[in-house]
C-alpha positions in Angstrom: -0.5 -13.0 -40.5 0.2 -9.3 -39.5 3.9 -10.2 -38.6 6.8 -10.8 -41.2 9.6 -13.3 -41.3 13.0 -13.3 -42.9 14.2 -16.9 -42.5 16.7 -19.1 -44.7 17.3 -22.9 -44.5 20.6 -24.2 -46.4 22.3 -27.5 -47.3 25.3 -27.1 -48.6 29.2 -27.9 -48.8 31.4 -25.0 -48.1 33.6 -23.4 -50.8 36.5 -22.6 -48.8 38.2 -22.8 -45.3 36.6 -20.0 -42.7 38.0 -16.8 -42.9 38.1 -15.0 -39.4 38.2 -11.8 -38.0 38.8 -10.7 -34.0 38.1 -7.8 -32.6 38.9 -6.0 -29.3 36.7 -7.5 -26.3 36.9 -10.9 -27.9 34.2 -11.1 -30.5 35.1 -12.7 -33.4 33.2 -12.8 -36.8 33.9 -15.8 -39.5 32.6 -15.6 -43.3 33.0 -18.5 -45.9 30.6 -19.5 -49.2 28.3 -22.2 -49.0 27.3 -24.1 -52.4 24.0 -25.3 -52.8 23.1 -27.2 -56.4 19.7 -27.6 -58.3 19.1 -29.9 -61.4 16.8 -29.7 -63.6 15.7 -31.2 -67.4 15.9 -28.5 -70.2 12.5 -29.0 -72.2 14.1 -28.3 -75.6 17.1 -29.9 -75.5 15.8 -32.9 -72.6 19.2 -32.5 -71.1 19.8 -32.6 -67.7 21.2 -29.0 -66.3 23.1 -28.7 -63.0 23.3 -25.5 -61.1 25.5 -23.5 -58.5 24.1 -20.9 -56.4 26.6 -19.6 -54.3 25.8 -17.9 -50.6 28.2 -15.9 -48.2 28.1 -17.1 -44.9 28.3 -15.0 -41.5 28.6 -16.5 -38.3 29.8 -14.6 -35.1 31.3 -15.8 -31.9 31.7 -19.1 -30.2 29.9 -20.5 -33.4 32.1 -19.2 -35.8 34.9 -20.5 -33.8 33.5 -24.0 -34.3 33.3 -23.7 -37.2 36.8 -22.3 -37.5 37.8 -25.5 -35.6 35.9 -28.4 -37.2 34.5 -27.1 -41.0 36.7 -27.9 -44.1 36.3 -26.6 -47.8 34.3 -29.2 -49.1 32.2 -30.1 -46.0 28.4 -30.7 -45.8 26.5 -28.4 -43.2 23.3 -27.5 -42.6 22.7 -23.4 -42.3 19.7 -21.5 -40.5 19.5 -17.8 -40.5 18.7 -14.4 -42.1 19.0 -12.7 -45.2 20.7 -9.3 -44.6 22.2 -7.3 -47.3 25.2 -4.8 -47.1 25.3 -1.1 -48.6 29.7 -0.5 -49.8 31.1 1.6 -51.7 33.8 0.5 -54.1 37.2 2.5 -55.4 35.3 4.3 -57.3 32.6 5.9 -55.3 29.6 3.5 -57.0 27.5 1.6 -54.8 27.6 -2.1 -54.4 25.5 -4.4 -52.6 25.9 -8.0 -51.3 23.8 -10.4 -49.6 24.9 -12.5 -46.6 23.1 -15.6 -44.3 23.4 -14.2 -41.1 23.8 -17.8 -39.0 22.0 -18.5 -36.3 21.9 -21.5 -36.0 23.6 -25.0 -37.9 24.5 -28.7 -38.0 27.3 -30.5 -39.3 26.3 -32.9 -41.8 29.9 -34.2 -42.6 30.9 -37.5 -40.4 34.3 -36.3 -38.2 37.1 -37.9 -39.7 34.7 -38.7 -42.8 35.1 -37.7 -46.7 33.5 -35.2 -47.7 31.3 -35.7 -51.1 
């Protein structure tokens, strides 16, 4: 394969309401975390060990609007994008990185008007 491919897949349940931004022209961008957990048995102690990971979510437009409209903290959905990580600066002049899921595509996994779990 000579080409390369930057491609995520996520299952998750968001960790917060969508938090939206507008801009002039009417593009809109939306950015919430998404939790996904892993378990696994620790070998010394044979205890089962549940994990977190944590990803930050961008969507853009009409989707994040959607999402904006239907998506509650808590909520299962189903995320396909891109990794893409961001170059700041912070207060005091040092570097900071973070690493965002570019959306480009989901599903809604919760049932409307269902629980969430």
């Amino acid at each position: 394969m000579t080409g390369t491919l930057n491609k995520v897949m996520l299952i998750g349940h968001t960790g917060d309401e969508i938090k939206m931004h507008y801009f002039e022209g009417g593009n809109a961008v939306g950015r919430f975390p998404l939790a996904t957990n892993d378990s696994y048995i620790n070998k010394t102690t044979g205890e089962r060990v549940n994990t977190t990971e944590w990803h930050n979510i961008v969507m853009r437009n009409k989707a994040a609007e959607l999402c904006e409209k239907w998506l509650k903290k808590g909520d299962k959905i189903y995320i396909e994008g891109r990794l893409k990580t961001r170059k700041t600066q912070d207060d005091q002049g040092r570097e900071r990185y973070s690493t965002e899921i570019q959306c480009t595509d989901f599903t809604f996994l919760t049932p409307k008007g269902g629980t969430s779990g």
